[in-house]
N, C-alpha and C positions, 0 to 999 in steps of 0.2 A: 556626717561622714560621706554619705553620695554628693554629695554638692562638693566636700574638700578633695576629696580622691576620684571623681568624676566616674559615676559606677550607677549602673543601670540595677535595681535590687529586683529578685525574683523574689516568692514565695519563700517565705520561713521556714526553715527546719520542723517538726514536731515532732514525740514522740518519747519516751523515756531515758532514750539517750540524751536527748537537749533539756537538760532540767536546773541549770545555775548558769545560763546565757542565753541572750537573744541570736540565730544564727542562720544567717540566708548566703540562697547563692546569688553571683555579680555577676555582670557582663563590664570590663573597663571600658573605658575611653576607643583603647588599640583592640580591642574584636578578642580580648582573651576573659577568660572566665578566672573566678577565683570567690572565696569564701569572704564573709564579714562576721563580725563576730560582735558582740558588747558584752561583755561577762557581766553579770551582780557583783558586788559587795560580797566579798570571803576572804576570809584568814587564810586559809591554804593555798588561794589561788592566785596571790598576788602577786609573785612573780611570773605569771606564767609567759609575759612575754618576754621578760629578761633569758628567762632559760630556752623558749624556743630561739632566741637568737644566740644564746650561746652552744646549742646544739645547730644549727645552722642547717637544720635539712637532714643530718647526720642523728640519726636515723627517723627525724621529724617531719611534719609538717614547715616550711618554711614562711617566714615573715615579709610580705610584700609594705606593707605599713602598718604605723600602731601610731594611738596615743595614749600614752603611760595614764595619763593625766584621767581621762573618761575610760579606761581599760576597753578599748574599741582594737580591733586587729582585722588589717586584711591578709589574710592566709592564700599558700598554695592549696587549690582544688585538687582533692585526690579524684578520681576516675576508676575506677567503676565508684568508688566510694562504699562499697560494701562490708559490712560489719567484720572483723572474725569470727564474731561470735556463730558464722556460720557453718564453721570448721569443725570437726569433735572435737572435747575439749585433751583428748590427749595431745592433736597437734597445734592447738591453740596453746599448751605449754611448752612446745618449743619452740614456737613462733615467739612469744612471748619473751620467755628466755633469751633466746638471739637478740631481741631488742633491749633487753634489761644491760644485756653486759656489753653492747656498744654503747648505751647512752651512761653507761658508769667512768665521769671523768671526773679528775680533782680541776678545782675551778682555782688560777692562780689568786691569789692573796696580793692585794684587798678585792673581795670580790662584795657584791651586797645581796647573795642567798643567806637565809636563814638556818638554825642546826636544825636537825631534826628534835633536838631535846625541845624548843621554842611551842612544836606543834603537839609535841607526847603531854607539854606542861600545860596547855590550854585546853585539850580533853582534858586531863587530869579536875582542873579546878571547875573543869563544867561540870563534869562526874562528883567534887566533893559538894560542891553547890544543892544536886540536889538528895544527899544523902537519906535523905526519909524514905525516897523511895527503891533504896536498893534492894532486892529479892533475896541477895545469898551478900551479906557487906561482909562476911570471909572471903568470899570467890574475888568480889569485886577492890578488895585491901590487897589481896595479891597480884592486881592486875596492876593495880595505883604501884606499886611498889617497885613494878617491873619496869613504868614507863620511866619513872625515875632511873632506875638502874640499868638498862638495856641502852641508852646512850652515852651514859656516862664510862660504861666499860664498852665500849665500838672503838675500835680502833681507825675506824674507815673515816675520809672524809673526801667522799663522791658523791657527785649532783647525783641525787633518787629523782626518780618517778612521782614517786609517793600513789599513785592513783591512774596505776597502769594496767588496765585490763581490756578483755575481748572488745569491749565497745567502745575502746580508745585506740583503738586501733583498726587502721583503713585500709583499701585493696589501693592497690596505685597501680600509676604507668612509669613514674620515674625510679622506684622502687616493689616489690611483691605487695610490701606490707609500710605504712608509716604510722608513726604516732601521733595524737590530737592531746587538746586537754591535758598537759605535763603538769602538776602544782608540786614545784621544786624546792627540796629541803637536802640539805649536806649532811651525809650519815651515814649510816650501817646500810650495808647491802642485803644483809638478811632482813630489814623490814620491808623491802620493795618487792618480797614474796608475796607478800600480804594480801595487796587487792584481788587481785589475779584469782588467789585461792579463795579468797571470799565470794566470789564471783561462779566458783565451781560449786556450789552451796550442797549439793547430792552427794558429791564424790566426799567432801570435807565433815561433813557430817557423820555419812556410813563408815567412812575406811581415812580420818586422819592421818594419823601416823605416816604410811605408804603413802599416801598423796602428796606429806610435806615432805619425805625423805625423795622422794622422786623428783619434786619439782628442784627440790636444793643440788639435788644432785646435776639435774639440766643448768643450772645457775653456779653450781659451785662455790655454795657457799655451806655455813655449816647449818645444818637442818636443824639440830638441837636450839639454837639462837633464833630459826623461824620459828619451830613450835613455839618458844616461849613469844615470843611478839605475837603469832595468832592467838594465845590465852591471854594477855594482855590486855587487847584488844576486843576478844570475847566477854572479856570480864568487865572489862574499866573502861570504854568508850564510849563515851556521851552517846545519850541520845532518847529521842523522845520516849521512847517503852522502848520494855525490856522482854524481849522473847526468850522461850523456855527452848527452841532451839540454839540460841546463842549460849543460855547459861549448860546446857549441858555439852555443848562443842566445848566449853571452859572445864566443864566437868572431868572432861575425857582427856583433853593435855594440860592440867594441872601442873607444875610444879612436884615433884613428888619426896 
């Protein structure tokens, strides 16, 4: 990629933020600066350059080059580049917000984003794969059952996020705030509450309810249809261990 796009690479990225791609800053050819990118191998993430070029900078990071092929991208450099996460997180949910319902477009037809149902279904079977070890396989059968049902009844079909929170999001100089790292699925807009609030991990723990009727409300979507995707997902989302934080976050917005 330095030899094809003629880019001087600095020092890597590190850090918890850079944890499913390799990512350093350039100097081009013409004296300007700009990011490189080579993501891993992931389900979620593989359109992501399709989708940062179909948000076009609006309200993203934009695409100087890519090759689909090696999932390598050269990115606009944000400036100062500074996390949100540096913000409280009350106004890192409007930050937030503000970005979610600009980046909520219908992508015309034939487009080749993925539903959201594609991504809920592939948790699911990693979730039933390893059934021996579920903690509460009640909590977690109502989660499997939502992921099923919560896109099949979404009426929505708008490019998500799907994986939009504090640390995907940058300070800039051509905008306040942009977004990095989109892994784009066509779907409900109430599950693109999701990251964000899992991300707030104290406030969603202590005080549920209000956190998710709050943030829905900044979003304008219906809050009842976030709770359930935050239980969903509390309940029924792969992954290697199962924390007694998670199943009682599942606990608390049940289904009732």
């Amino acid at each position: 990629m330095a030899e094809r796009w003629s880019l001087s690479i600095g020092t890597p990225f590190e850090g918890p933020e850079v944890s499913a791609a390799w990512v350093a800053p350039v100097h081009r050819a013409d004296g300007t600066t700009a990011i490189v990118k080579l993501g891993m191998p992931h389900m979620e993430a593989r359109d992501e350059i399709a989708g940062l070029r179909f948000w076009d900078g609006d309200p993203t990071v934009r695409v100087l080059e890519a090759d689909e092929e090696l999932d390598a991208m050269l990115l606009e450099r944000c400036e100062p580049g500074t996390h949100l996460r540096v913000v409280p997180e009350p106004e890192q949910d409007v930050v937030i917000a503000k970005l979610l319902r600009r980046l909520w477009r219908r992508p015309v037809a034939p487009h080749r984003f993925r539903p959201l149902a594609e991504m809920t279904a592939y948790w699911a079977a990693e979730t039933l794969a390893d059934e021996s070890r579920w903690p509460d396989p009640g909590l977690t059968g109502e989660g499997l059952a939502l992921f099923e049902e919560l896109p099949r009844t979404s009426r929505d079909e708008v490019l998500l996020a799907t994986d939009l929170h504090a640390g995907n999001v940058l300070r800039a100089e051509r905008e306040p705030w942009l977004v990095i790292d989109p892994k784009p699925f066509v779907g409900d807009r109430a599950y693109d509450a999701t990251q964000h609030l899992f991300n707030c991990d104290e406030r969603l723990q202590t005080n549920p309810l209000p956190t998710i009727e709050r943030f829905a409300g900044l979003l304008d979507v219906d809050a009842e249809r976030v709770r359930l995707w935050i239980f969903a997902r509390a309940a029924a989302e792969s992954r290697s261990h199962w924390r007694e934080a998670e199943l009682e976050l599942a606990r608390k917005l049940a289904p009732r």
